[in-house]
Backbone bond lengths (Angstrom), bond angles and torsions (degrees), N, CA, C in turn:
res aa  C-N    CA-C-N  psi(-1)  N-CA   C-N-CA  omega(-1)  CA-C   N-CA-C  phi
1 X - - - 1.446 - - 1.528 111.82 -
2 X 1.083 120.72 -18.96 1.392 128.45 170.17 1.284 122.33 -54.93
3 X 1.322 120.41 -59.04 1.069 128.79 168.30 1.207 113.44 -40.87
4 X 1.308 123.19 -49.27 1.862 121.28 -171.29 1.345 94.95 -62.29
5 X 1.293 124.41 -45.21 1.461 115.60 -175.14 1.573 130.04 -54.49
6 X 1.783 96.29 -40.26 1.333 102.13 164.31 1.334 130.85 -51.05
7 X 1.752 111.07 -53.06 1.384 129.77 -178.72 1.500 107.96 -56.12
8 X 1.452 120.60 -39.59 1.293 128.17 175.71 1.256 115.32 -51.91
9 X 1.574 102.58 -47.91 1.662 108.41 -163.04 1.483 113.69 -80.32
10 X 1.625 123.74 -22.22 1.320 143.20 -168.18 1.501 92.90 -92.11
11 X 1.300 142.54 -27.88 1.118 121.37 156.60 1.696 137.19 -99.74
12 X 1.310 83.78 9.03 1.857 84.31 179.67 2.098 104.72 -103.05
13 X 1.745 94.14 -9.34 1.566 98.38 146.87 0.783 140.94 -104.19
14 X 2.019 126.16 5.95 1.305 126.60 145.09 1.812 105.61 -64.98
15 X 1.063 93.08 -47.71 2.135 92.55 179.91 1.151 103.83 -28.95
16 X 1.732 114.98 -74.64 1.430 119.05 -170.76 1.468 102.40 -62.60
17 X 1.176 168.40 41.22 1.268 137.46 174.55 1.683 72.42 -127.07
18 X 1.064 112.01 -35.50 1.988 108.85 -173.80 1.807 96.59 -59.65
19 X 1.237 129.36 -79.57 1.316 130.27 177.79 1.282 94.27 -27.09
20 X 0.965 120.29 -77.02 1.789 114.09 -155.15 1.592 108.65 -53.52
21 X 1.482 128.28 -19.84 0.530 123.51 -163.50 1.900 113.82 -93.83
22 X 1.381 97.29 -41.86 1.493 121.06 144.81 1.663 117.43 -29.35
23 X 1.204 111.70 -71.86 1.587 122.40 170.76 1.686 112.29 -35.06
24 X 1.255 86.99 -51.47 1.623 96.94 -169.92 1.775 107.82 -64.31
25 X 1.485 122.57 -43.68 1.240 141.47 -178.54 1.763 101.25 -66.89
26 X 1.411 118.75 -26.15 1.304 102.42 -151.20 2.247 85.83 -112.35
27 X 1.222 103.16 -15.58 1.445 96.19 164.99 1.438 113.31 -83.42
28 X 1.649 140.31 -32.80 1.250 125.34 161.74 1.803 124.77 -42.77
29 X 1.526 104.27 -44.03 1.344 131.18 -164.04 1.853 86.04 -72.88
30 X 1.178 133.19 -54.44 1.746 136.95 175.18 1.674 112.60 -54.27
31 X 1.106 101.35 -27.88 1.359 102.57 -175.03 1.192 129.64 -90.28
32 X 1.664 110.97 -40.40 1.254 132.45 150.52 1.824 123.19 -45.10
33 X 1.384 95.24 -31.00 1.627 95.18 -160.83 1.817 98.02 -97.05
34 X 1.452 99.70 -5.72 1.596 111.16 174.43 1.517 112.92 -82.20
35 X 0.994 90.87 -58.45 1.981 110.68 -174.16 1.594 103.87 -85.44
36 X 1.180 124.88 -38.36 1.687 116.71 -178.44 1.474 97.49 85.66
37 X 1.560 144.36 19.77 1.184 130.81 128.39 1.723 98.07 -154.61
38 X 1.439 105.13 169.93 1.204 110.92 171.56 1.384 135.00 -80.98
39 X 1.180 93.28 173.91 2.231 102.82 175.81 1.434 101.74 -134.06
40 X 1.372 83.16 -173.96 2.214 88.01 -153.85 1.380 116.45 -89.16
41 X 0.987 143.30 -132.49 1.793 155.94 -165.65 1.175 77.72 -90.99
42 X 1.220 112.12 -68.99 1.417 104.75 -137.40 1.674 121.16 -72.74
43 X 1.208 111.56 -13.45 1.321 133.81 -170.86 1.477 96.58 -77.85
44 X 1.459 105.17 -64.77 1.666 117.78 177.81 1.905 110.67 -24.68
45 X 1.663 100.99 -67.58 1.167 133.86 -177.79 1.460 111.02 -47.30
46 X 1.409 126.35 -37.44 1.447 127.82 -153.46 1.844 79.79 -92.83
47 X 1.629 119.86 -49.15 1.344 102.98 175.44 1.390 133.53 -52.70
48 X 1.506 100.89 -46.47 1.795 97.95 175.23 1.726 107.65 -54.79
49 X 1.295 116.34 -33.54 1.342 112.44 -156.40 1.788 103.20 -73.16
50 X 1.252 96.05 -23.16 1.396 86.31 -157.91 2.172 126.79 115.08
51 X 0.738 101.87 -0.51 1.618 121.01 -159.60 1.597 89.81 -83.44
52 X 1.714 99.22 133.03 1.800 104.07 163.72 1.523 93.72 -104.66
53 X 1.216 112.56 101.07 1.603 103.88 163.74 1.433 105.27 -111.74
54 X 1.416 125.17 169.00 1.161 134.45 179.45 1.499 126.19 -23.50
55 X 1.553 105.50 -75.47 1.452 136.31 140.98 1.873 112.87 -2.64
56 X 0.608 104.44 -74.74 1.348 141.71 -149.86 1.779 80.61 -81.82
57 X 1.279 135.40 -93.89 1.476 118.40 157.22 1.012 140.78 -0.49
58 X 1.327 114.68 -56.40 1.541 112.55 162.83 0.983 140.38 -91.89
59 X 1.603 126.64 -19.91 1.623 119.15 134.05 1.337 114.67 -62.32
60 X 1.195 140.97 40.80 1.669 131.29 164.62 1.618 107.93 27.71
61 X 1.478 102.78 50.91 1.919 96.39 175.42 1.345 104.65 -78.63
62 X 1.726 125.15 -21.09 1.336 113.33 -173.92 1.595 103.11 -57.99
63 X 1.007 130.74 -20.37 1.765 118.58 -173.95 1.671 107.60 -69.94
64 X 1.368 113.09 -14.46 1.560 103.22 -177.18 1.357 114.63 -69.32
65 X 0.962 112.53 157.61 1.491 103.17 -163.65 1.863 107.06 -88.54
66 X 1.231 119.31 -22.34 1.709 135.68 159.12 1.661 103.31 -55.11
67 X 1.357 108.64 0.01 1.799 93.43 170.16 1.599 131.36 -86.01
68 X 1.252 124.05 116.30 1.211 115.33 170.54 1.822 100.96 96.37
69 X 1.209 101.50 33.29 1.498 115.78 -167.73 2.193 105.14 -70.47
70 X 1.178 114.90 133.55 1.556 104.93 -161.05 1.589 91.47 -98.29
71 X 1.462 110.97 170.15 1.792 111.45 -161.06 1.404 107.71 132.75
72 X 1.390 87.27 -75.13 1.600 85.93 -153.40 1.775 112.46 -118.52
73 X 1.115 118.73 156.16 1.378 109.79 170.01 1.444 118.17 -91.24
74 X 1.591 114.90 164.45 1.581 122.15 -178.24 1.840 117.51 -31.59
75 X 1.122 108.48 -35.04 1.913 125.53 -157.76 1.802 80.65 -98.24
76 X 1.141 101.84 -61.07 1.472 98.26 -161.82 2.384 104.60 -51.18
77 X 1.190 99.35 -58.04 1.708 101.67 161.55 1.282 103.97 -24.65
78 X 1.545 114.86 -63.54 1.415 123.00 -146.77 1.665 112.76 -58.76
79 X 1.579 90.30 -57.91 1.533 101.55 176.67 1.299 136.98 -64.39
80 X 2.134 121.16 -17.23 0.799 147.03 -169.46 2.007 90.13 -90.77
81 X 1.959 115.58 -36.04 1.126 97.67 177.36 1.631 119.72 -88.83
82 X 1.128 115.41 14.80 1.267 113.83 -167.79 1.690 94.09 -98.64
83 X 0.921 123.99 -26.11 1.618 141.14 -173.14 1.390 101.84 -62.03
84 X 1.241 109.29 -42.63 1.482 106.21 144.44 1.986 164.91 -13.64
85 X 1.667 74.68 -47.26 1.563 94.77 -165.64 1.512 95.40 -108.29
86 X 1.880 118.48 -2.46 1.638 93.14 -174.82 1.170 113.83 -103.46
């Protein structure tokens, strides 16, 4: 019975790594279609996370609705967006 548990558990954290990964794709795609070009990792990241930084204030990104998204932490975003670029 273990095993099922494993198999269970190894795919309901490929699931989530897809969503999260989705999230991440679909806040560049919000941001872009707000502003008419993009911003970097880190910008992306501070939205999913949740973060009022400066930045982030004055484009009014808190209104997107991908802000402050619960899951994951700041590093964890980060590394999931860097997975990205290789």
């Amino acid at each position: 019975m273990q095993w099922f548990a494993i198999i269970v558990w190894s795919r309901a954290k490929r699931l989530m790594e897809v969503f999260t990964r989705a999230e991440i794709l679909s806040c560049i795609y919000r941001i872009y279609e707000k502003h008419g070009f993009g911003f970097g990792l880190n910008h992306v990241v501070d939205v999913l996370a949740g973060a009022e930084t400066e930045g982030i204030r004055q484009r009014a990104t808190m209104s997107c609705h991908l802000w402050n998204r619960p899951g994951c932490e700041r590093a964890a975003w980060l590394a999931i967006g860097r997975g990205f670029c290789v």
